[in-house]
KELUMNU-298207 format. One line per 5 residues: number of its first residue (from 1); their letters; for each residue x, y, z of C-alpha. Coordinates in pm, whole numbers, plus 50000, padded with zeros to 5 digits. Each point is the difference from the previous one (the first is absolute). Layout:
N
NUM> A> X,Y,Z; ...
END
This chain:
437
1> XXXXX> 96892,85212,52347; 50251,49945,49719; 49955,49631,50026; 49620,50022,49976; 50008,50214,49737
6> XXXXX> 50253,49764,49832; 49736,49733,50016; 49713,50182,49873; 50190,50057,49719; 50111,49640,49949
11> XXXXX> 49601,49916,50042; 49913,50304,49737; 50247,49818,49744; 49863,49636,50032; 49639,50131,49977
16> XXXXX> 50097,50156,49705; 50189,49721,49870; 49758,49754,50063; 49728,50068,49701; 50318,49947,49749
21> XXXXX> 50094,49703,50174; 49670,49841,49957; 49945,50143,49643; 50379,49797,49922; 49864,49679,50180
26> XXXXX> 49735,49958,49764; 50069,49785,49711; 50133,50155,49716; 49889,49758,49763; 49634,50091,50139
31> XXXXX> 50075,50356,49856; 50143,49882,49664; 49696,49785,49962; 49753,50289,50053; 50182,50254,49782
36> XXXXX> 50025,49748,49684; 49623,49916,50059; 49913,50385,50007; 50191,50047,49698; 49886,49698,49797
41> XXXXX> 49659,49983,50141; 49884,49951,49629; 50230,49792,49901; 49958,49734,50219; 49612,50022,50005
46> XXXXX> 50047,49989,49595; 50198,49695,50036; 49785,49829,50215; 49698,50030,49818; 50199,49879,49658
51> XXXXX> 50090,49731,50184; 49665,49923,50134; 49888,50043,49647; 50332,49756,49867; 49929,49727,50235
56> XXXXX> 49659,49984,49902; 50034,50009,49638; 50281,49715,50030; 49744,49791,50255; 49785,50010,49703
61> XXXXX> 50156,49920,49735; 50136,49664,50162; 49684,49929,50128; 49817,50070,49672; 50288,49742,49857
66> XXXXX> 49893,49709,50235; 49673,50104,50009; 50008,49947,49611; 50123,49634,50039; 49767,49933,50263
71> XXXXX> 49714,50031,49735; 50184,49769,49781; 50058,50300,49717; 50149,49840,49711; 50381,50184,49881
76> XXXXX> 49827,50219,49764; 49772,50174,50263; 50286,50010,50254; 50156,50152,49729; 49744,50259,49946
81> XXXXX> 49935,50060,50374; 50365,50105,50027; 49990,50244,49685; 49643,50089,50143; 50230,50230,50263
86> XXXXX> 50110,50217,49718; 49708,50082,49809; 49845,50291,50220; 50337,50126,50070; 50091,49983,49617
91> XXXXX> 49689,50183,49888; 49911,50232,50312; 50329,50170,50096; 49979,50287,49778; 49639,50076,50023
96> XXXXX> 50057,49924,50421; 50290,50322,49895; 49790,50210,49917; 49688,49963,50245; 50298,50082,50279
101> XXXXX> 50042,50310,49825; 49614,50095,49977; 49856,49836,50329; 50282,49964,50222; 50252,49674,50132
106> XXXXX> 49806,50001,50335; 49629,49848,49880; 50126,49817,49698; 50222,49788,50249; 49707,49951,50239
111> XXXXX> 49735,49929,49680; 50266,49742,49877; 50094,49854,50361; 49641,49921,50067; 49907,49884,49684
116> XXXXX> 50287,49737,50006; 49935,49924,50330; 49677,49870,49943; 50010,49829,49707; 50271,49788,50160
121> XXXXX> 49828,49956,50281; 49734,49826,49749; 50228,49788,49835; 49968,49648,50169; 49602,50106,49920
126> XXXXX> 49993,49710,49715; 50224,49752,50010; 50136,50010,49654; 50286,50092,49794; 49817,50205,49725
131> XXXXX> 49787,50256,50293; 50400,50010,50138; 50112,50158,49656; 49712,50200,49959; 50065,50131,50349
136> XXXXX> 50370,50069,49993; 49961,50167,49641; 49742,50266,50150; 50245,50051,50345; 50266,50068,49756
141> XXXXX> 49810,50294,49853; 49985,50151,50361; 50370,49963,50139; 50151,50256,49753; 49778,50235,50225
146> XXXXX> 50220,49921,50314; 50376,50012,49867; 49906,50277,49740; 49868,50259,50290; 50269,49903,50256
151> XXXXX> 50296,50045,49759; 49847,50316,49949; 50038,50092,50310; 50339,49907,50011; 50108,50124,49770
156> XXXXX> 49898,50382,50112; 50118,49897,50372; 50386,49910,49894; 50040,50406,49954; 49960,49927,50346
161> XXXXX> 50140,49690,50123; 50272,50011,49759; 50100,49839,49687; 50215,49770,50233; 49688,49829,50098
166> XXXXX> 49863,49918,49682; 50060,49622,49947; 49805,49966,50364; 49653,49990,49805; 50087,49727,49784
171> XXXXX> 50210,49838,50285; 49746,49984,50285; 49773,49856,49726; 50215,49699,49858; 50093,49885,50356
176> XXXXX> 49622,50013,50060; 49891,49843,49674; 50262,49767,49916; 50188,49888,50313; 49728,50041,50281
181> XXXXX> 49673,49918,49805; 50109,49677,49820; 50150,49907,50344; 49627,50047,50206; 49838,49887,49730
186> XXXXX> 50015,49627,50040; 49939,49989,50378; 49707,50247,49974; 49812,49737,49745; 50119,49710,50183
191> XXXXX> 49893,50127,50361; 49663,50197,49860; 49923,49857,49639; 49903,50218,49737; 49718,50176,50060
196> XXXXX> 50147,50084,50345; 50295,50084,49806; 49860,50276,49738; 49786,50166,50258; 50326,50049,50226
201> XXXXX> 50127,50159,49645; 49701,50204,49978; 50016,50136,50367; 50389,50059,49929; 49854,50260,49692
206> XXXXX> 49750,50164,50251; 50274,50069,50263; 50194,50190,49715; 49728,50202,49938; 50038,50101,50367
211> XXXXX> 50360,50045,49963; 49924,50204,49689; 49937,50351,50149; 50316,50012,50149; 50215,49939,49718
216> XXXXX> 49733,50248,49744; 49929,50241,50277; 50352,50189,49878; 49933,50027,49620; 49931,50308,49848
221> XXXXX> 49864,50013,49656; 50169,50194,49697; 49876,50393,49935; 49871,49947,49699; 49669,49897,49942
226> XXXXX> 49913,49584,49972; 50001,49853,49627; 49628,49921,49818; 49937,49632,50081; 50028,49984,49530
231> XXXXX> 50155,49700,49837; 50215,50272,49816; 50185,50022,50359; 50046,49591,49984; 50172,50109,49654
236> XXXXX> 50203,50302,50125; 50150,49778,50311; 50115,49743,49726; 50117,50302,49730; 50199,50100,50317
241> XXXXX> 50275,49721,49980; 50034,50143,49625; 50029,50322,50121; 50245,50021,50333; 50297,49860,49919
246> XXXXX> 50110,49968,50400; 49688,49827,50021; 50008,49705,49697; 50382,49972,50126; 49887,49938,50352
251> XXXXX> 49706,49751,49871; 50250,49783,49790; 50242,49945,50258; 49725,49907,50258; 49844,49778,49681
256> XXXXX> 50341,49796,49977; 50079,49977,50427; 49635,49843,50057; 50066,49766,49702; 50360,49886,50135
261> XXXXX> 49844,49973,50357; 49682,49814,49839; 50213,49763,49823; 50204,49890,50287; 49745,49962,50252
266> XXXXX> 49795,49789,49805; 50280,49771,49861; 50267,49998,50182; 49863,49707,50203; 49930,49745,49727
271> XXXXX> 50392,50155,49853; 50168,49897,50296; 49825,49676,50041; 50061,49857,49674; 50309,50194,49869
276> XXXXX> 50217,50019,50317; 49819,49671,50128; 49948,50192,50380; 49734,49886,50266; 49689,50198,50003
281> XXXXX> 50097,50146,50333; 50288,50110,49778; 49836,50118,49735; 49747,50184,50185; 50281,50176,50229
286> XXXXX> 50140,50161,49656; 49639,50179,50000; 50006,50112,50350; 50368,50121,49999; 49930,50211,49714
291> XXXXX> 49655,50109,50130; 50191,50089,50341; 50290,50175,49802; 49776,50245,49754; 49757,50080,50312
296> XXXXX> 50325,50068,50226; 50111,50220,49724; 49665,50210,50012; 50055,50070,50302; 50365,50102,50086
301> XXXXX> 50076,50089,49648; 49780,50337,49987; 50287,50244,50159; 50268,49825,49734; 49793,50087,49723
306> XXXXX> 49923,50373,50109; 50366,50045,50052; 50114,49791,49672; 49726,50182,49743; 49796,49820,49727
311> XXXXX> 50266,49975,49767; 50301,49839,50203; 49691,49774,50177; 49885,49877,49594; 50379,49981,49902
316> XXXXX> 50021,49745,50331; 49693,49817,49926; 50154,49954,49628; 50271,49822,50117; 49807,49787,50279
321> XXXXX> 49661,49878,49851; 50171,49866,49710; 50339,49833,50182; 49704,49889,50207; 49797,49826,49726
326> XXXXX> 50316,49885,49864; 50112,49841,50285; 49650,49784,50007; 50029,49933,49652; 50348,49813,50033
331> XXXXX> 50009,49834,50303; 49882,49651,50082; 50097,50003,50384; 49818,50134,50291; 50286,50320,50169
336> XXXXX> 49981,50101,49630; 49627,50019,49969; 49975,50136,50400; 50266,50320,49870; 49789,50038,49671
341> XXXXX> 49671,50047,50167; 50156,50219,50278; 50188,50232,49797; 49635,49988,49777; 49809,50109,50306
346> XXXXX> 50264,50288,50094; 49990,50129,49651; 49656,50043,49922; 49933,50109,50349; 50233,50348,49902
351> XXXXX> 49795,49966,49667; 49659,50025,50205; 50128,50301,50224; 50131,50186,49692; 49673,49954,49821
356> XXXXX> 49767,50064,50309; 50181,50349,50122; 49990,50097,49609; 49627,49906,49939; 49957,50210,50322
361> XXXXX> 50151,50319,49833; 49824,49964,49639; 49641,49961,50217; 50053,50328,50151; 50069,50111,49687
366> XXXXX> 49722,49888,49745; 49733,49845,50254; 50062,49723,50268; 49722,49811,49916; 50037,49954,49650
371> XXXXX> 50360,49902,50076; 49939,49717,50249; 49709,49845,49813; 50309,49958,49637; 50229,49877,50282
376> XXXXX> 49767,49795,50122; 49898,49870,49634; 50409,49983,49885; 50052,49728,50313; 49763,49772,49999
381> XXXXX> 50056,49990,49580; 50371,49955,50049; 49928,49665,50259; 49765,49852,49750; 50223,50066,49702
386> XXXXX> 50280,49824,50228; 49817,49711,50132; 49775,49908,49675; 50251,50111,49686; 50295,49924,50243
391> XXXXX> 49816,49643,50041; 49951,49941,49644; 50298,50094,49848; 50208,49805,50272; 49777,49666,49906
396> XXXXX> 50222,50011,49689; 50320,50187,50048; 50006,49832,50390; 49853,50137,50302; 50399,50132,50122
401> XXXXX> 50072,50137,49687; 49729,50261,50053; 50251,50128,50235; 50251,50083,49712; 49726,50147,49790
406> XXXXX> 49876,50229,50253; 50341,50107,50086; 49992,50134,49665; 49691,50129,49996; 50044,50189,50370
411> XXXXX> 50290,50134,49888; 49876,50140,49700; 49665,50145,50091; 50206,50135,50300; 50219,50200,49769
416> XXXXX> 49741,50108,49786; 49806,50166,50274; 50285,50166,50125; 50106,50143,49653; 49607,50134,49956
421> XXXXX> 49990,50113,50341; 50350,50167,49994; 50007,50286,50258; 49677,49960,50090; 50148,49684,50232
426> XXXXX> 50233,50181,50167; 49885,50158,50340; 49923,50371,50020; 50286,50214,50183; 49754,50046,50276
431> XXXXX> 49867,49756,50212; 49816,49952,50257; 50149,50003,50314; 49845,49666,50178; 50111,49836,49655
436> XX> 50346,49988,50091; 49895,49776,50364
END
């Protein structure tokens, strides 16, 4: 009897042991990968659908471009077509501010998907270059209503997410408009012309309008009640950057990273070409090497930056961005250039988290909708100041030795933001807690 009991007990134990060992044998990594999709289920919908939206936008743009020389447009309306881009966003990013605050992110990015959906899928309608300007000046007037409403909403869900997370928006979107896009673009118009071309462009806006509830489903609007749709709330968003110090700090610095980062993606080509005599293979791999560095930075850099603060994360981007431009300025060879334009990309990519995770914190404070549509005006005003003045002023002083001048010019409007900001830029004593992942 004391053997058969001996074995019932031996049985009892590997019955019981049994559900653990299968529980162990399944993968681990099976485990991981459900827990960090539970916990960033946001996250990673948000970046998919600013990539969606990225790779779209860049698939246009390029095919806009060749579409442009197709027609046989003459320099001064490729010219225009390209500034054409701007206009809407220019002139619609404030007002787009404060409709988020009175209607809501959610319809204003479905009103503007659609609406730029369309009216590229009518572009190849007439086959000329003037209907193409007309046509990209009015989508221009309807984007603002897509970037405005979703950094909106990101910038309530980073209480959330974390602050460490912030440079994924603008990360997610670059690889989408700027690596992926330009890359599709030429085998979409070779393989389905294009007309075939701008209504796969339109169909890629409709599918983010079916993305778009998951991303807006979270966002809760503010307590107190929306602003009067009255031109004297146009004038109080502007009067803000007068009045919030944080805020017109904030603004310059952005203002004078989107002009460095204009400037060098738009000549750094022609630069290494005819001043460091590279290939074009060469000279385009500076562009990509930085692109690859800043968007790297986005995303790994977040965590550094919560743990750092503001202020050490400025003082570091003082000394990079302009060693940085220095280092293009003066050299002639190519390792020179490659270590410029990746110490470039690491140092405005801290400069972009810093100014994301602090535009986040004045939005909660004086309205996030107002906030993103000045952010949203301060960019895109920065790039064209950099590529247009930048491209002037180098036709006489030399394309390079822009580099030198906007060393200077970084390095001041970097310190004077800081100074005008003072404690404002440094982090509160309590953070969140997902900001330190």
């Amino acid at each position: 009897m004391e053997v058969a009991a001996h074995r019932a007990c031996r049985s009892l134990r590997a019955d019981v042991r049994a559900p653990a060992q299968q529980a162990r044998s399944e993968p681990y990594s099976e485990v991981q990968l459900r827990s960090f999709i539970d916990k960033n289920r946001f996250l990673l919908v948000f970046a998919a659908l600013s990539s969606v939206m990225g790779i779209s936008v860049g698939v246009a743009k390029v095919t806009t471009t060749l579409y442009a020389l197709d027609l046989k447009a003459d320099e001064a309306l490729l010219g225009l077509i390209a500034g054409s881009q701007s206009v809407g966003v220019l002139l619609m990013s404030i007002p787009i501010g404060l409709l988020v605050d009175h209607l809501g992110p959610s319809r204003l990015f479905v009103l503007g998907s659609l609406v730029a959906g369309a009216l590229y899928m009518a572009l190849p309608a007439v086959a000329s270059p003037v209907f193409l300007l007309v046509l990209t000046t009015a989508i221009s007037f309807f984007m603002p209503m897509r970037f405005v409403s979703l950094s909106t909403v990101f910038m309530q869900q980073l209480e959330t997410v974390g602050e460490g997370k912030a440079g994924w928006y603008r990360a997610t979107h670059m690889i989408g408009m700027f690596l992926l896009g330009p890359m599709l673009a030429a085998g979409l118009t070779r393989a389905l012309g294009f007309p075939g071309t701008y209504r796969l462009i339109g169909l890629s806006f409709l599918i983010t309008v079916l993305m778009s509830p998951l991303v807006f489903g979270p966002y809760a609007a503010r307590s107190a009640p929306a602003r009067a749709l009255r031109l004297s709330g146009l004038r109080s968003d502007l009067a803000l950057l007068a009045q919030d110090v944080e805020l017109r700090g904030v603004c310059l610095i952005e203002f004078a990273a989107q002009s460095v980062n204009s400037f060098f993606m738009f000549f750094i080509i022609p630069i290494g070409i005819s001043v460091a005599h590279l290939t074009a293979a060469e000279a385009s791999g500076l562009l990509a090497w930085q692109g690859v560095t800043y968007i790297a930075a986005l995303f790994a850099l977040g965590g550094l930056v919560g743990r750092m603060g503001h202020e050490r994360v400025y003082l570091a981007s003082f000394v990079l961005v302009p060693s940085a431009l220095l280092l293009l300025g003066l050299s002639r060879d190519l390792a020179p250039l490659r270590a410029g334009g990746l110490i470039l990309g690491l140092g405005l990519g801290l400069v972009q988290i810093a100014n994301l995770t602090r535009i986040a914190r004045i939005g909660a404070r004086v309205g996030r909708g107002k906030v993103a549509g000045l952010h949203a005006l301060v960019g895109p005003s920065g790039g064209l100041f950099g590529s247009t003045v930048g491209g002037l002023v180098g036709g006489t002083l030399g394309l390079q030795s822009m580099f030198l001048l906007l060393s200077v010019l970084f390095g001041v409007l970097l310190a004077v933001a800081r100074r005008t900001s003072g404690a404002a830029a440094v982090p509160s004593a309590s953070t969140e807690p997902a900001a330190a992942e």
